[in-house]
C-alpha angles and dihedrals in degrees: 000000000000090000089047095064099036082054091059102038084051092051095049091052091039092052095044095045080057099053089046084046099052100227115145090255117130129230114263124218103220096167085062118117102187114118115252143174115243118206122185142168127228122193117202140157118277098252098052091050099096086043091050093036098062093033088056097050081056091050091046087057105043088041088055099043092047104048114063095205091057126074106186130342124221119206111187107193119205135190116256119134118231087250088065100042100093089041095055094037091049085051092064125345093191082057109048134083128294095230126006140157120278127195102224082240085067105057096088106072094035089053095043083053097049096229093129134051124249103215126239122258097262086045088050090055100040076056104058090030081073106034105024127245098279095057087039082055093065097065085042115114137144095357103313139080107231100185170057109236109219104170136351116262094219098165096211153021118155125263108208140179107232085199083073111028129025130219097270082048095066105044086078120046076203089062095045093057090048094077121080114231105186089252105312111112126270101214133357133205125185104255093232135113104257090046107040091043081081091090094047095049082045094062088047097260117164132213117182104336106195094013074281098148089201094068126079123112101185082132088067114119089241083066095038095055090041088058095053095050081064088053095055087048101047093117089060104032113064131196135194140102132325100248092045087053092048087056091049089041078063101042090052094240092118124057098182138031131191107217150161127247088248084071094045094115098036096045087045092056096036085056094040110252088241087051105037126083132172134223145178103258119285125254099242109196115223126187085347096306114125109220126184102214124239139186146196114300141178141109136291110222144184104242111186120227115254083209095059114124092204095043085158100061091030088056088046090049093049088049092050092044088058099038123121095250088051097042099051080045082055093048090045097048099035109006091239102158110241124219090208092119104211093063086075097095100043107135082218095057099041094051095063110088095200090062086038084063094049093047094056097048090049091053096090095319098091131082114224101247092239116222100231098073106137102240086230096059088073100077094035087057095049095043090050090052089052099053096052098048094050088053089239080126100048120222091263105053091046096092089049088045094050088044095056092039096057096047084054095052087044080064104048127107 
């Protein structure tokens, strides 16, 4: 009953806050008893859809049977990854899904565009009742909280085979590349932007630090020799794309691999799970100066459509989707780490080294993943990145190059 109220409560202010808003939502009758049929959409990656699938036909039952003015509830989920949430629902917010998954970077021009809801003050605390304030934080932007946090974003921990390195090896990316491996690579990393960006937050780089787009010094020394440590080990460190490192992983040419918790399963049987360990990222010493590397970080959330023509039910499905009971189903049937906190402390969860992993290095060793990046800083940082690995900017030119680069991303919209 609880859930019931606060679902109401949350509707009236949601549909009011449209209206006063001017987006094209109507008005919904709440205090109707008529019986009637709901039908939503729920976007969500390919790889959660079985999952989805099967938890949304649970919540269609227990919201019908609990709710006397609906007779049965249709949820059609449809593939579209969390990276591609903002970009469909921007096309067209009348078209797009009721609820979907939404990366924290990403809050921002949905919200500008008031196609998502920013929730109410007692939403925003039975929200970070559940999942604390740190994981609440990353649907936080321009004064209001817009979500229900499912699972961190942290973009890394390292994959390793423990046939090759041992667990001292591991703890330094110096030592690692150290060891002679008869030509396969010693560590990878994706070449992308919210991968590679890992070298530049080590060495204590800043973008965007408050959403604030006058701050980023990736053009600092520190960056700039830190960078040019990558170059010099460019024979050693490889960079490229996650599926081409899966199929190196297998063919035994790569030792180590940055990833995501999205690529837990694929990385663990690309390594061999006999052979595959995690880890937090490693410390790597350059010009004499010990780092402990760090990566993009932030939260993954359920955001709920302001276009939406049933707010009320889309609001109840993205709560249930984010619940303690669904997230550890999530954990158990895809090993997607949950925020509820107390699942901290599940045996279960604890048990598993790989979130373990996850859990260390975003203990204090990640970068909020601020929402103001430009969409068009992305491939200029990759393809800086690039350059410079591959030594087509040489060493010496990398300073000039980083300096010239980061007056460029402070101007873009």
């Amino acid at each position: 009953m609880k859930k019931r109220i606060l679902a109401l409560s949350l509707a009236a202010a949601l549909v009011v806050g449209a209206l006063a808003s001017c987006t094209t939502q109507e008005k919904v009758d709440t205090s109707s008893v008529e019986t009637r049929s709901v039908s939503l959409t729920l976007w969500g990656a390919e790889a959660d859809q079985d999952f989805l699938k099967s938890t949304v036909a649970d919540f269609a039952k227990q919201y019908a049977d609990e709710h006397a003015d609906v007779s049965d509830v249709t949820v059609d989920v449809k593939i579209v990854g969390e990276d591609q949430t903002a970009t469909e629902a921007l096309k067209d917010i009348n078209a797009a899904a009721d609820v979907f998954g939404v990366p924290g970077d990403q809050t921002a021009s949905l919200a500008d565009a008031k196609a998502i809801y920013a929730m109410p003050d007692d939403v925003a605390n039975e929200i970070k009742a559940l999942v604390g304030d740190d994981a609440a934080n990353g649907t936080f932007y321009n004064g209001s909280y817009y979500g229900f946090p499912y699972t961190p974003n942290t973009a890394q921990v390292m994959y390793y085979n423990k046939e090759v390195y041992t667990e001292d090896d591991v703890k330094s990316l110096n030592t690692m590349l150290e060891k002679d491996l008869g030509g396969a690579k010693n560590f990878g990393i994706e070449s992308g932007a919210f991968h590679s960006t890992t070298f530049y937050f080590t060495a204590g780089g800043e973008l965007f630090t408050g959403s604030d787009k006058t701050v980023c010094t990736f053009d600092s020394p520190e960056c700039a020799a830190m960078l040019a440590f990558v170059q010099q080990n460019n024979s050693k460190i490889w960079t490229g794309s996650a599926d081409d490192a899966v199929n190196m992983i297998k063919d035994g040419q790569l030792a180590a691999w940055l990833a995501g918790s999205w690529d837990i399963d694929k990385i663990e049987e690309a390594f061999g799970k006999d052979k595959v360990s995690a880890v937090c990222l490693p410390k790597v010493t350059v010009d004499g100066k010990e780092y402990q590397m760090k990566c993009f970080g932030g939260i993954k959330y359920y955001a709920v459509n302001a276009a939406s023509k049933e707010p009320e039910v889309a609001i109840a499905l993205a709560q249930y989707l984010t619940s303690e009971d669904v997230q550890l189903k999530r954990f158990e049937a895809r090993r997607c780490i949950p925020t509820a906190k107390s699942l901290a402390d599940n045996a279960e969860i604890k048990g598993d080294a790989t979130v373990n992993a996850y859990v260390e290095q975003n203990n204090g060793n990640v970068v909020v993943q601020e929402p103001v990046i430009p969409g068009n800083w992305w491939s200029d940082a990759e393809a800086l990145f690039k350059d410079i690995h591959s030594g087509k900017i040489p060493a010496a030119k990398i300073q000039e190059e980083l300096t010239k680069h980061v007056a460029s991303w402070k101007e873009m919209e």
